[in-house]
Each structure stands twice: as C-alpha cells, then as structure tokens.
N, C-alpha and C positions, 0 to 999 in steps of 0.2 A: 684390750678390747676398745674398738673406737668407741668414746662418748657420743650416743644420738640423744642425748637429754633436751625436750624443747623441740624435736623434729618429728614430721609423720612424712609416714609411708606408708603407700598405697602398694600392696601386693594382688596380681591377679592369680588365678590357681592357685589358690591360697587354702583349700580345703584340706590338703594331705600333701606330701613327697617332699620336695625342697620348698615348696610356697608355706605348708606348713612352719616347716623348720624356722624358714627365713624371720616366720611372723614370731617365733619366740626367740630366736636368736637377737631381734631388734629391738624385740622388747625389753630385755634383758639391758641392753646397751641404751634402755631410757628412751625409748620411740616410742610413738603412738604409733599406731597401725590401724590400716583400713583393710579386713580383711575382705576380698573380692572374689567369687567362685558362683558357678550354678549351684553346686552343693549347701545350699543353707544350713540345713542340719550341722553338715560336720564344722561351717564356719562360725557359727553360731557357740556350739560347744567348744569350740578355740577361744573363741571370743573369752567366753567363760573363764577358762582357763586364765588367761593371763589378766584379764582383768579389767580394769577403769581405761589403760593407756589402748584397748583394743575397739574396734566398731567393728559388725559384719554386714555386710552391704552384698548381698545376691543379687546376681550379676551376670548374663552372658554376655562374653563379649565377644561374640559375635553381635551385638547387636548397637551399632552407634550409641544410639538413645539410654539404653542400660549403662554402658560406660562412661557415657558424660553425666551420666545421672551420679552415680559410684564418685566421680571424683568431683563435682559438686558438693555432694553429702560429706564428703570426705573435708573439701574445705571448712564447711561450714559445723562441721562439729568441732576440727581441731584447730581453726581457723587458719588456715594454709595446706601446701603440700608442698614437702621438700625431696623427697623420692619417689617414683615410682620404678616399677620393677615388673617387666611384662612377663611373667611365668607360664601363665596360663598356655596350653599345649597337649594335641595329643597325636599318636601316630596310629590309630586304627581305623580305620579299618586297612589292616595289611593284604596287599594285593600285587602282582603284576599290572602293569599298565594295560595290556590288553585286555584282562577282563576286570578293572579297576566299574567300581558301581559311579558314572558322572558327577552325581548330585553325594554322594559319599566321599568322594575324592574333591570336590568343590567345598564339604563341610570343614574338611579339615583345611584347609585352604582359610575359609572365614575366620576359623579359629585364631590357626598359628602366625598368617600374616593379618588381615584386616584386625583381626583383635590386639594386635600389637601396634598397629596404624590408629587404629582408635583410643587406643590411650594415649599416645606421642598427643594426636591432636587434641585430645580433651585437655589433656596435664600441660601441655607448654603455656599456652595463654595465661593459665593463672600460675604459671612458677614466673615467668616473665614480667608480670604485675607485683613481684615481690622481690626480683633482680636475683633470680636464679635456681638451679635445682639440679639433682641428678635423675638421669634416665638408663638403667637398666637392664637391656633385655637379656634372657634367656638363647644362647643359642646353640652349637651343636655341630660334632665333626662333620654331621650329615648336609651341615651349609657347606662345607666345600669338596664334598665326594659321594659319588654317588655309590646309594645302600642300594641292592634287592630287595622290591616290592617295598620301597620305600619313597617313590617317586613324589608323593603329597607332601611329604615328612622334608625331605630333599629340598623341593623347589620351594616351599613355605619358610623355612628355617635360611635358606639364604638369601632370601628375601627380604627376612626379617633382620639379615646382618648388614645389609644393603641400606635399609631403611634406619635402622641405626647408625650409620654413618654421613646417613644423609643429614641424621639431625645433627651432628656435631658440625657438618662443613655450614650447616644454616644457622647455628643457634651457637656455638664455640663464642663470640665473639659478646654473648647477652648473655652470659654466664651460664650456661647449660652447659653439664658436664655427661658427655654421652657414651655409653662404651658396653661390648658386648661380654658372657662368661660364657663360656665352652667349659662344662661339668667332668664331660668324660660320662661314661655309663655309670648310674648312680641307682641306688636298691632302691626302687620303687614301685609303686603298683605299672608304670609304664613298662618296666623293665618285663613283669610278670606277664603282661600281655603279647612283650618280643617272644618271651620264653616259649609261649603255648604256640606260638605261630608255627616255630620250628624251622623259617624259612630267614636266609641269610646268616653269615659267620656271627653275627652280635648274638643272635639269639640260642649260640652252641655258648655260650661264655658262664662258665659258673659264679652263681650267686656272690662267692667270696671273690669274684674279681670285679664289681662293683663298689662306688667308694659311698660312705653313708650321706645322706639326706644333709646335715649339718655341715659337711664340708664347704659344698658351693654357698649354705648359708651365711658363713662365716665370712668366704671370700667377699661376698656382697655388700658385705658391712664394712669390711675392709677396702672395698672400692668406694665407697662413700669417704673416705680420709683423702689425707693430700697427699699421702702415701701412694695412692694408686695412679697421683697426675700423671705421671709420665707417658700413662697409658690412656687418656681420656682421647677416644676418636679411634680408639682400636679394638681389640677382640682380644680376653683372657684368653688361657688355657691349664684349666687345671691338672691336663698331663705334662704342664709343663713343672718340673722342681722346683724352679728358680721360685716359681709362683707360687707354691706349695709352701715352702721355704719361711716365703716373704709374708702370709697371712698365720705362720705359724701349725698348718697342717702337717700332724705326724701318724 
C-alpha cells in the first residue's frame, strides 16, 4: 500500500459507493481526508468513523461557491491539499433524449461536468502555491460510447475526460499530475438505480458482474505513487488486467 502519511485529500461524493471507500482506503494509507458530499449525515458519520485524519465539509458541487469553500476548509484544517479526487456523480434521471426533462438533464450536467470544473479550479491555485499535486477524476466507458437514455451521463463524463487532460497539457509542467479511472460497472447505489430503469444492456447485467466499491479505491491510491507516472495525462482502465495486475486487484 502506498504510504499517504502527511498528505490530504479532498474526496467529492464522498458520502457512499467508491468516494466512500476511497476515504477509508486513504485513510488507512495515513491521509487526511476532506470528506465532500450533499449528504451530511452520512459524511459526517464517515467522518466519525475514521477518525481525527477525517473533516466533513457539505458540499454541492454544483455550486462554485460551496466548492471553493470545501477546499479552502480543507486547507486550512490540514493545512495544504495534495489530492483531490472528482467523484461526485450521478446518472439519473434516465431518459431518452426526446422526452429528456431540460432543466433535469442540465442538473446532471452541473454535476458531472461543472462540478468537476470546479474543483480543478478551486484545488490547482493552492496545490501550485505549494509546487504540486494530483488531480483525479472519476470517469467512465460512457465517455467514449454512447449508452441508451444515457445521453447526460454520456456528454458530462466525456467532458469531464476532456477537462482532465486539459489540466495535464496546462499544469504537467508545475507539477500536477492529472489522470483519469474508468471503474468498469461497480456495486453501488448508482448501479441500483441502472437496475430499476430496466432500459439499456448495463442495466440487464447481474449484480455479481460488478466489481466492489474498494477496487477503483485502491486503484486511486495507487495512482497517487510513481508507479502510476507512466500514465499521468491519460485514462485508466480497470477492465484492463494489466491494471488490475499492477494495483494488485484479485
């Protein structure tokens, strides 16, 4: 396990699924963590959980102002920020395009991209004040092929693969190490809510063909090493073996 002893990280969606996991996984590995979510409650009792190395800081990030606030707090409790990790995400309301609800199909949108755009911007100016950092996002086979009635999900997650590469061709050079994780389908409340839709092949996929919550956490951790340089400015794939392999997933 990589040593993060001395480092914080700012997780968004951080309440349950892989953002949960991530925040014990790192904590484990000696990180502080800033747990970031709408869900108070459950980040709160995370918080609990692990402990003194944890903060919960409620959060939409949809919302500029909430985010820079988040990763302000975040400095100033642990005094720095050496990771962040744009998790936060969701794919519902599932819809065809044509009778897609505008302002529904625009939320998620705020979400999955501007909320991901809004951490890049808050977190780089003060990882760049202390000569560097990793940046993290979440992203998803759905960035480079289009799902049914997944059109939000689609255009948002390759956007947000887009924007992650954007920070490495801008910031590569000032020690930011930027690089995306493709999960694969992972058992989570997300996954429950493909389930019930009923609509596209992911959502026929049984339970046990998802891989657990911990895996992509793990990976994450493991992309923070130097181990992972090779790949800073590109996109995991945890359907890939080799990758699977290399972070030690069995």
């Amino acid at each position: 396990m990589h040593d993060m002893t001395g480092k914080t990280v700012l997780i968004t969606g951080a309440s349950r699924g892989i953002g949960a996991d991530t925040a014990r996984v790192f904590a484990t590995a000696g990180a502080n963590v800033a747990l970031v979510a709408r869900g108070a409650d459950a980040i709160i009792e995370l918080a609990a959980e692990i402990g003194t190395q944890a903060i919960a800081l409620p959060c939409d990030v949809s919302r500029y102002e909430d985010v820079a606030g988040a990763v302000e707090k975040t400095a100033e409790h642990f005094g720095g920020l050496d990771v962040l990790i744009g998790n936060a995400g969701v794919v519902e309301p599932i819809s065809h395009l044509a009778t897609a609800d505008p302002d529904a199909w625009g939320h998620v949108i705020d979400i999955n991209l501007k909320g991901v755009f809004y951490g890049m911007r808050a977190a780089l100016p003060v990882m760049q004040a202390t000569g560097g950092g990793t940046i993290l996002t979440i992203s998803s086979g759905a960035a480079h092929g289009p799902v049914e009635a997944w059109s939000h999900y689609c255009a948002s997650k390759a956007a947000a693969a887009m924007l992650t590469r954007c920070v490495d061709k801008e910031n590569a050079g000032n020690g930011i190490r930027a690089m995306g994780l493709s999960p694969g389908t992972v058992a989570t409340q997300m996954q429950r809510e493909i389930k019930a839709s009923g609509i596209n092949p992911v959502s026929q996929l049984d339970w046990s063909d998802h891989i657990p919550a911990e895996w992509p956490a793990r990976a994450l951790l493991w992309m923070c090493s130097p181990k992972a340089d090779p790949w800073i400015g590109q996109e995991i794939s945890l359907r890939d073996q080799d990758i699977r392999d290399r972070v030690g997933l069995k």
